[in-house]
C-alpha positions in Angstrom: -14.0 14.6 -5.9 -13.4 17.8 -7.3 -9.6 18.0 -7.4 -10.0 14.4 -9.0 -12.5 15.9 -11.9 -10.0 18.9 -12.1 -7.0 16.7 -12.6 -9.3 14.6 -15.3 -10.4 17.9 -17.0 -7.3 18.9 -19.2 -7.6 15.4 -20.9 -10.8 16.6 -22.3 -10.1 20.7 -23.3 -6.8 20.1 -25.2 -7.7 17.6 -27.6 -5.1 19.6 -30.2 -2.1 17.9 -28.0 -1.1 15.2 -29.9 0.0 12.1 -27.8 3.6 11.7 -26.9 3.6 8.6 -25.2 5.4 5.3 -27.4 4.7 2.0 -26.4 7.2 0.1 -25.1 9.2 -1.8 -27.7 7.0 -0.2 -30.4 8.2 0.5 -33.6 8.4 4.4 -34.8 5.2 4.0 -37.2 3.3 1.3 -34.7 2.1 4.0 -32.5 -1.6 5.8 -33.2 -2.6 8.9 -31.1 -6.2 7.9 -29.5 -6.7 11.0 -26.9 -9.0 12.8 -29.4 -10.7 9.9 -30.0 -13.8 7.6 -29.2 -11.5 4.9 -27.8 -9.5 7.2 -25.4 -12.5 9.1 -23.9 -14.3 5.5 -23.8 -11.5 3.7 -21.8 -11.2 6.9 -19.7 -14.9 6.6 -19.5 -14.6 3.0 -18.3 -11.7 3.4 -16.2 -13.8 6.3 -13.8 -16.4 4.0 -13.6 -14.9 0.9 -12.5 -13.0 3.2 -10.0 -16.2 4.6 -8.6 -17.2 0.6 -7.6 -13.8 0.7 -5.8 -14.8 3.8 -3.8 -18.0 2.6 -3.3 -16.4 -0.8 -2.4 -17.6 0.2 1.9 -21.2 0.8 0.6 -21.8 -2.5 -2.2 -19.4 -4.8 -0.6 -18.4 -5.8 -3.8 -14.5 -6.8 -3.9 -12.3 -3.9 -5.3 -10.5 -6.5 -7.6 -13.9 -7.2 -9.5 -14.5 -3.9 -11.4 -11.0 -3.3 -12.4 -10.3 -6.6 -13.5 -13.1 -6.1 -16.0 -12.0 -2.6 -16.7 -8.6 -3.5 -18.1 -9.9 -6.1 -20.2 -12.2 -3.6 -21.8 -9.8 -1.5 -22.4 -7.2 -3.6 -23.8 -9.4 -5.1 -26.0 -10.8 -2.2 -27.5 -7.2 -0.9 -28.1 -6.1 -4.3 -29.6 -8.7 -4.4 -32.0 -8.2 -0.5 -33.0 -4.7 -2.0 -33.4 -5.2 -5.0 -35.0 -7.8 -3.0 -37.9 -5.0 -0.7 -38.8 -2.4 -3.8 -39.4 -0.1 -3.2 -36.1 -0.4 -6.6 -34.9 2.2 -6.3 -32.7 2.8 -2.5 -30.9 -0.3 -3.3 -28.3 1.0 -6.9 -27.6 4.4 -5.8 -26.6 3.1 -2.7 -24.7 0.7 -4.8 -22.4 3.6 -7.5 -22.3 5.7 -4.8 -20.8 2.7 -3.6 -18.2 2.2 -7.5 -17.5 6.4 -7.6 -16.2 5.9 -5.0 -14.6 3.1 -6.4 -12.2 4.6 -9.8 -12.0 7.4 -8.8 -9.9 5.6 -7.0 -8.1 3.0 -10.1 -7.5 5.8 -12.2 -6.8 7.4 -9.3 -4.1 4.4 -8.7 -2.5 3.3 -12.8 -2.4 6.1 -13.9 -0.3 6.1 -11.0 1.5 2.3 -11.3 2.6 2.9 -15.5 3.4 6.0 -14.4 6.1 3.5 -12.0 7.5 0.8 -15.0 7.7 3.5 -17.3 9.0 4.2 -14.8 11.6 0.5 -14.6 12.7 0.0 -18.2 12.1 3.4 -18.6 14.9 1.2 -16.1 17.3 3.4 -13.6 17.2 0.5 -10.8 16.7 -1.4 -12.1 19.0 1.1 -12.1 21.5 1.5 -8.6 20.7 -1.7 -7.7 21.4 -2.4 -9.8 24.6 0.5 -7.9 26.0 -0.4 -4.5 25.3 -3.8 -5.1 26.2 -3.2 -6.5 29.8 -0.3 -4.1 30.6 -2.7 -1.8 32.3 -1.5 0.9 30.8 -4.0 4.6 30.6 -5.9 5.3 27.4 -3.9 8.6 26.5 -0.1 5.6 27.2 -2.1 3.5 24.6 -2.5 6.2 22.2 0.7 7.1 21.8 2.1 3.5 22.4 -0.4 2.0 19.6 0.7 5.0 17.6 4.3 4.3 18.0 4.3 1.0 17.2 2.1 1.6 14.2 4.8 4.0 12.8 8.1 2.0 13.4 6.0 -1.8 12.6 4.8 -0.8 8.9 8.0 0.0 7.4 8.8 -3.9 7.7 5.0 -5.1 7.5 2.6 -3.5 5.2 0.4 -0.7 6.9 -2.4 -2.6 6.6 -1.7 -5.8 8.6 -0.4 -3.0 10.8 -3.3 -1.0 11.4 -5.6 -4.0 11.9 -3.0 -5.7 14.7 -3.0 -2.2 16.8 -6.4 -1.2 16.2 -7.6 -4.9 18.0 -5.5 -3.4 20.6 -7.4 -0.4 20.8 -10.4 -2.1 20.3 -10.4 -4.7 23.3 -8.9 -1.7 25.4 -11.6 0.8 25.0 -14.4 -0.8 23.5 -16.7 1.2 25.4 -15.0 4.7 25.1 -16.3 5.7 21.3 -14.2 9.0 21.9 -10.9 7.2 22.4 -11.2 4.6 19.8 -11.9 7.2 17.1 -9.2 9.2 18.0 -6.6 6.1 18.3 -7.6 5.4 14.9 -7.2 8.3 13.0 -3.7 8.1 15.4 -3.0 4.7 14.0 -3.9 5.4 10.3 -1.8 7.9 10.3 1.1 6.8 12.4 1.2 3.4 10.1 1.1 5.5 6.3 4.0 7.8 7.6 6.0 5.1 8.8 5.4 3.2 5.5 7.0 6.2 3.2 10.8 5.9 4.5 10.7 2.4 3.8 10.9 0.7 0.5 9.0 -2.0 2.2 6.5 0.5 3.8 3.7 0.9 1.2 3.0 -0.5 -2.3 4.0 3.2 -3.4 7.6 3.3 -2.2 8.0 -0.6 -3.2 7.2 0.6 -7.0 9.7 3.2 -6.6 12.3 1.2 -5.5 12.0 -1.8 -8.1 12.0 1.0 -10.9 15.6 1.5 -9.6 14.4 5.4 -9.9 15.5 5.5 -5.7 18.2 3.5 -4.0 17.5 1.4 -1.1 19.6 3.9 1.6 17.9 6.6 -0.2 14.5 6.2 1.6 15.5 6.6 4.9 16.2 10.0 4.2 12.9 10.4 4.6 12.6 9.3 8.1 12.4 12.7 9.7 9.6 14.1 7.5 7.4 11.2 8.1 7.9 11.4 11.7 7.0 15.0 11.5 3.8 14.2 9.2 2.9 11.4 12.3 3.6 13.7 15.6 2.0 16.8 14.4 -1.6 15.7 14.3 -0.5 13.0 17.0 0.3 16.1 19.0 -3.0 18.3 18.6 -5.6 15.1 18.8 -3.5 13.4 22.0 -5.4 16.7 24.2 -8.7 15.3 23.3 -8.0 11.8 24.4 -9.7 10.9 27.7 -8.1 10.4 30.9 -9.1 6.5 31.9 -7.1 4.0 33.6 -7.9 0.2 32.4 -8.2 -2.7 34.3 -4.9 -5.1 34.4 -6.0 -8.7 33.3 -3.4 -12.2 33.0 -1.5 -13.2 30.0 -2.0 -16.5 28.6 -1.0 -16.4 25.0 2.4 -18.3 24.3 4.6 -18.3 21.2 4.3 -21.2 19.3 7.6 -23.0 18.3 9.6 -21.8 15.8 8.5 -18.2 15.7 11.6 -16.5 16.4 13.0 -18.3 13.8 10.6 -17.4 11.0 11.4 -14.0 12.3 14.9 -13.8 12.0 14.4 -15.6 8.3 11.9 -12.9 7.2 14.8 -10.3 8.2 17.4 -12.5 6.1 14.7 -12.5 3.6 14.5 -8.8 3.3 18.8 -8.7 3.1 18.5 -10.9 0.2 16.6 -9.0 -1.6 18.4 -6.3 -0.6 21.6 -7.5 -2.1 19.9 -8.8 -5.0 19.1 -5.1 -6.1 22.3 -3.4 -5.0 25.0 -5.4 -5.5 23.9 -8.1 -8.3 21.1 -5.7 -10.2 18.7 -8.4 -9.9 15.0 -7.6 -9.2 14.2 -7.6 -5.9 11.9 -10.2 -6.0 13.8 -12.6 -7.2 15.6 -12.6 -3.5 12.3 -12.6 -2.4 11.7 -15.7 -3.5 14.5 -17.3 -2.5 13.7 -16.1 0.9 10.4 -17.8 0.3 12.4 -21.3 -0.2 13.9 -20.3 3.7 10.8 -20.4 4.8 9.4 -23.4 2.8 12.9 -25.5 4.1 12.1 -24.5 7.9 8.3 -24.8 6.8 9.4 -28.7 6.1 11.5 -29.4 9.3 8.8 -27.5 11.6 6.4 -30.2 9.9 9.1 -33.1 10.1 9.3 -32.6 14.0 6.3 -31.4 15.2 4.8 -34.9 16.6 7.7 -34.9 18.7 8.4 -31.5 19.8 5.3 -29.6 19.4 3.1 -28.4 21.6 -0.5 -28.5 21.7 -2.8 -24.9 20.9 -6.5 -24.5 20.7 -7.6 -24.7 17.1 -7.4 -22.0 14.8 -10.4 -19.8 13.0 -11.6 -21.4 10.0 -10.0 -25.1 10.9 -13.4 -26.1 12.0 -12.1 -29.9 10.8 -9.8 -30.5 13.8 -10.3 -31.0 17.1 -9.4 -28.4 19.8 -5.9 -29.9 21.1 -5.0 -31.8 17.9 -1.3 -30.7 17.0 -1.2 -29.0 13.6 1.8 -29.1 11.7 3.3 -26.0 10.0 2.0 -26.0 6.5 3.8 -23.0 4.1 1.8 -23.3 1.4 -1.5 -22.7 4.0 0.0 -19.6 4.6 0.3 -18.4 0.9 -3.6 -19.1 0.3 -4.0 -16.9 2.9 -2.7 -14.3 1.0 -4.8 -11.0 0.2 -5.8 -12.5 -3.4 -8.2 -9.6 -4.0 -5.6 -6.9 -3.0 -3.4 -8.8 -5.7 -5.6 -9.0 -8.5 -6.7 -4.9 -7.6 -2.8 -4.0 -8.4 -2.8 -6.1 -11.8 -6.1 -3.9 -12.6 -4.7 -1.1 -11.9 -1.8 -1.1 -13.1 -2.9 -2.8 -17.0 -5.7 0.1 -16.8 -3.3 3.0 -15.8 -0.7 1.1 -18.5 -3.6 1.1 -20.9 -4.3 4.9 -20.6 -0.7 5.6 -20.8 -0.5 3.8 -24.3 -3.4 5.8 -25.2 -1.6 8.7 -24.4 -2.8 10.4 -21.4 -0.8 10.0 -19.2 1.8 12.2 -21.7 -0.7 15.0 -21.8 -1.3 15.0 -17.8 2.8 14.8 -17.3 3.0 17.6 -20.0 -0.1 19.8 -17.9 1.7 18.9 -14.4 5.2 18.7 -14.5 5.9 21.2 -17.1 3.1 24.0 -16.9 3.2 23.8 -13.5 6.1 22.4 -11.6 7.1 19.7 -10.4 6.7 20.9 -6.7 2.9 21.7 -7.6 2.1 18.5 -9.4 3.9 16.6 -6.4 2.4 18.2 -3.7 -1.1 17.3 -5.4 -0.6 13.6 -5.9 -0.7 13.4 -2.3 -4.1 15.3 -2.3 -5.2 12.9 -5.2 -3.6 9.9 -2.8 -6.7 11.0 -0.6 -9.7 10.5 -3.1 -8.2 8.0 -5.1 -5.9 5.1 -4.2 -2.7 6.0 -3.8 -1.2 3.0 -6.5 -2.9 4.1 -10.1 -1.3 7.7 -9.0 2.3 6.8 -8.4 2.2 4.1 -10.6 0.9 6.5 -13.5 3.8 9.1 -12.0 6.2 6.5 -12.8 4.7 5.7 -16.2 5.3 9.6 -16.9 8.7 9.1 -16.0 9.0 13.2 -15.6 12.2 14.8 -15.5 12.7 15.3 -11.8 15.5 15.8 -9.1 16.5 12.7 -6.6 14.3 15.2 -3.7 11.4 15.7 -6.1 11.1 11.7 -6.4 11.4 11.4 -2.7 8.8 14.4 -2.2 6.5 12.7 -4.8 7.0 9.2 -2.6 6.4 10.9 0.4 3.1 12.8 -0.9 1.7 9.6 -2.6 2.6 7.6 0.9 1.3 10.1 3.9 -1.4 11.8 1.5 -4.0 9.2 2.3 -4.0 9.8 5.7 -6.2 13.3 5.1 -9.4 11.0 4.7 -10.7 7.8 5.8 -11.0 6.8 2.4 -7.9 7.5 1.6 -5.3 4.2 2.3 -6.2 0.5 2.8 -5.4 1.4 6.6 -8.3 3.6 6.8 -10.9 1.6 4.9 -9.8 -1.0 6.9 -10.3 0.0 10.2 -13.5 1.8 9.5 -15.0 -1.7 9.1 -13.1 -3.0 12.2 -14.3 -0.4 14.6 -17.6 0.1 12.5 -19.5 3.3 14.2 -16.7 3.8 16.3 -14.3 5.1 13.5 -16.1 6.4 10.9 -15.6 9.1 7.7 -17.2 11.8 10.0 -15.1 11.4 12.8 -11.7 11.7 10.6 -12.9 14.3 8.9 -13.1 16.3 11.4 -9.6 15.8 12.4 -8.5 16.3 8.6 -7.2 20.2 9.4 -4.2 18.8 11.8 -3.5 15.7 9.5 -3.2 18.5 6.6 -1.2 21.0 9.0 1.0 17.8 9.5 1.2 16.8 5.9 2.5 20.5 4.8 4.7 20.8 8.0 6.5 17.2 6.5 7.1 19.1 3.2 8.9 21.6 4.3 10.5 19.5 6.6 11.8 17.5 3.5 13.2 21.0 2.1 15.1 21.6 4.6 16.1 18.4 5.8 17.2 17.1 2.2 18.0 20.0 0.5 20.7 18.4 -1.2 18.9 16.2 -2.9 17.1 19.0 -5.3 
């Protein structure tokens, strides 16, 4: 917590900086300075707080979504009525308007998105997965690096956290018994899944912000491929000498595919082009061809259910269908799979991001991109977002870095993405991947255990910047 209070510190010792920030679509006059004010140091007040409850989320079980959610009304209100007494009806509408766009599409993105990756697990394909690697009989140190692999080159297309939790079940049914190797393959998986989610623009939340704020082309990413890799194999590397020497038993395979999951497959790849081709060649959002890959879905969705009497094939129920009986053939409902969406992970990102938008109209976030990106460097301030990514959640920080909109170089945005993406990985704490999996493999995986661990993730995390340095030198 203390590089977080030391970031946090300059916003309350340089009161005389007045705030550069103008809200968006705000008229010249429309704007009022509240750093040095009882607002701004009560909605940053309010803002810590309700972050603290999301750090503490492992300890009071209370949804992350919950505190923030309040937070941002707070906030908002307070700064529409200081607004609304001074005669600027309008300046805080429009600048919350504009925050409000800019979490819709990601909403929409990361909605379909999460419904392919339901439909896929819904098809079996995880599970399939999983049974596979499980009975292949392969040695704990194999599994290691196999879960780790797969970890690293599956999140760029998933999200790491559907990731993490598929290989970390593998682990988990392998080596139940073995509290050594599961905390070892965890930390491995953690890792292996934020690195392989920061040369992707589909990887992380982080990257996906990037990329719809058109700051960082598609093809642009991959570039990034080789210091990720690096930030994975180094700690990889050091821990896979501590991983015991244990050969598992073999055991049968009995989970089949259902029908059409190849398909839903092959359309979530198609779905991905569209919105590929939306960005780059049309300069549409991405998420609009998102969701017209979503209406792929819904049309197979409908001949799936059309057919399904006739050619389907009957599977044991499914958790949380405790309504139908084991054998009964369920039919492919679409709109099943977009309940099943992570609602409280979708209502954290509006929090966030209307919070973080709400201190940036304040004028904050121009005094921290003033301290940061112009006292000390760009290089500096970039390198310590991904310590920050590690204490807090990696989202308000890059999301806040792109509200700051500094002056950088095409490498300095891709080192700042990289930072925010891999940075996580230094504590348990530190991604979704990590919290995640320390309730998963509770006792097993625990803060301790990757703490320990924390000097090769960091010796892997500065070894993946200077990687970048030399690898993309071109780009600064």
């Amino acid at each position: 917590m203390k590089v977080f209070y030391r970031l946090l510190l300059p916003l309350l010792v340089v009161p005389g900086i007045p705030g550069l920030a103008m809200a968006a679509g705000a008229a010249g006059g429309d704007y009022i300075d509240l750093t040095t004010s009882w607002v701004g140091y009560a909605s940053l007040l309010i803002f810590v707080v309700a972050y603290g409850f999301v750090m503490a989320e492992e300890y009071t079980h209370m949804r992350k979504s919950k505190p923030v959610l309040l937070a941002a009304g707070i906030i908002w209100g307070i700064i529409g009525w200081v607004y609304a007494s001074h005669g600027f009806t309008h300046a805080a509408e429009m600048a919350v308007r504009h925050n409000i766009l800019e979490y819709a599409e990601l909403f929409l993105f990361l909605l379909v998105a999460m419904t392919y990756i339901n439909a896929m697990e819904e098809r079996q394909i995880f599970e399939a997965l999983r049974v596979r690697l499980v009975c292949a009989g392969f040695s704990l140190r194999k599994i290691f690096w196999l879960t780790g692999v797969l970890a690293f080159f599956i999140s760029p297309v998933a999200d790491n956290l559907t990731t993490a939790l598929l290989m970390c079940a593998v682990v988990m049914a392998i080596g139940k018994d073995n509290v050594k190797f599961v905390s070892l393959a965890c930390i491995n998986i953690v890792v292996a899944a934020n690195a392989g989610g920061a040369f992707s623009p589909f990887g992380d939340i982080t990257t996906l912000m990037v990329w719809q704020k058109g700051i960082v082309s598609f093809g642009t990413f991959f570039n990034l491929f080789i210091p990720s890799v690096v930030n994975w194999l180094v700690p990889a590397v050091i821990m896979s000498f501590a991983v015991p020497k244990i050969q598992p038993e073999t055991c049968e395979i009995n989970v089949k595919l259902k029908r059409g999951s190849y398909v839903v497959m092959g359309l979530f790849l198609l779905t991905i082009c569209t919105a590929v081709c939306f960005h780059n060649f049309l300069h549409l959002p991405p998420m609009m061809g998102m969701m017209t890959g979503l209406a792929y879905l819904k049309l197979y969705g409908f001949y799936l259910k059309k057919t399904h009497k006739t050619k389907g094939q009957q599977y044991r129920r499914r958790q949380g269908e405790e309504d139908e009986q084991i054998g009964d053939i369920v039919a492919f409902d679409v709109f099943r799979n977009i309940a099943r969406a992570e609602w409280d992970t979708l209502m954290f990102f509006y929090g966030v991001i209307l919070c973080v938008g709400g201190l940036g109209f304040i004028g904050y976030l121009a005094v921290v991109s003033k301290i940061m990106y112009i006292s000390w460097g760009a290089t500096s301030a970039n390198i310590l977002v991904g310590f920050l990514s590690a204490i807090v959640d990696n989202i308000p920080v890059m999301f806040a870095v792109l509200s700051m909109q500094p002056d950088m170089s095409m490498g300095q945005w891709l080192l700042v993405t990289l930072t925010a993406g891999v940075g996580g990985s230094m504590l348990s704490i530190g991604s979704a991947a990590g919290v995640a999996l320390m309730g998963q493999a509770r006792g097993m995986y625990t803060f301790g255990g990757h703490l320990k661990w924390a000097p090769a993730i960091a010796l892997g995390y500065f070894a993946s910047i200077a990687v970048h340095f030399f690898v993309n030198s071109r780009f600064f």
